[in-house]
N, C-alpha and C positions, 0 to 999 in steps of 0.2 A: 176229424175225418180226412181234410187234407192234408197233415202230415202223412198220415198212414198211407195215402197215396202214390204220395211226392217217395215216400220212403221205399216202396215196394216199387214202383217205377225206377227207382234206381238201380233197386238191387237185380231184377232183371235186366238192367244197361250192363250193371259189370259183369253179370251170368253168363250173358250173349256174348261177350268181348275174352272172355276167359275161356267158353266154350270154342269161339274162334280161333283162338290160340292154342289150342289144344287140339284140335282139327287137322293143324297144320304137319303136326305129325305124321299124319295118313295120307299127305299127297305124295305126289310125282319128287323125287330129292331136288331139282332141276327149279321147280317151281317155289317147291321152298325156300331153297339157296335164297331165289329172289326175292320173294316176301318178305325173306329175314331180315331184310338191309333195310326195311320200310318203316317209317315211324308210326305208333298207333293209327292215329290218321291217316297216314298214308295208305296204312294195311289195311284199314276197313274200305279204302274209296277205290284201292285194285282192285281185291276181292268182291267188292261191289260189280264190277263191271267184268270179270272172268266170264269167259265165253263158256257154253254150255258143250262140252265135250263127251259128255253120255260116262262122266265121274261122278260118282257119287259124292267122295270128299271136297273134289270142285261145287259141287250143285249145293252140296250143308256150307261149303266156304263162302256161296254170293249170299244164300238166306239168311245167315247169319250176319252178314254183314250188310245189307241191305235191312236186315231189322234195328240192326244199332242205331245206322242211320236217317232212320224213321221216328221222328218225335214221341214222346210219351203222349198215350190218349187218355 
């Protein structure tokens, strides 16, 4: 049973991170420009802290990346 956990926990860590990146599409070109330079890491802990601008694609950029960075339960 804990692998099947460990295993699905994962695959939603890559889901959220892929879904992130795919996001990024549908921002501001300005904002992305700057994202794009960002290393994984880097890009989950910017878009972690993206100010709330009344975007939509900003607002799914911080939950999504505030969920990566959130440990498996």
């Amino acid at each position: 049973m804990t692998v099947a956990w460990k295993e699905s926990a994962a695959k939603a860590h890559t889901q959220a991170k892929n879904q992130l990146k795919a996001m990024l599409l549908g921002v501001d070109p300005a904002l992305r420009e700057a994202l794009s330079k960002l290393t994984n890491a880097g890009l989950v802990a910017r878009c972690a802290t993206l100010s709330d601008v009344g975007d939509t694609a900003v607002f799914t950029l911080r939950l999504l990346a505030r969920r990566i960075q959130q440990p498996p339960r």
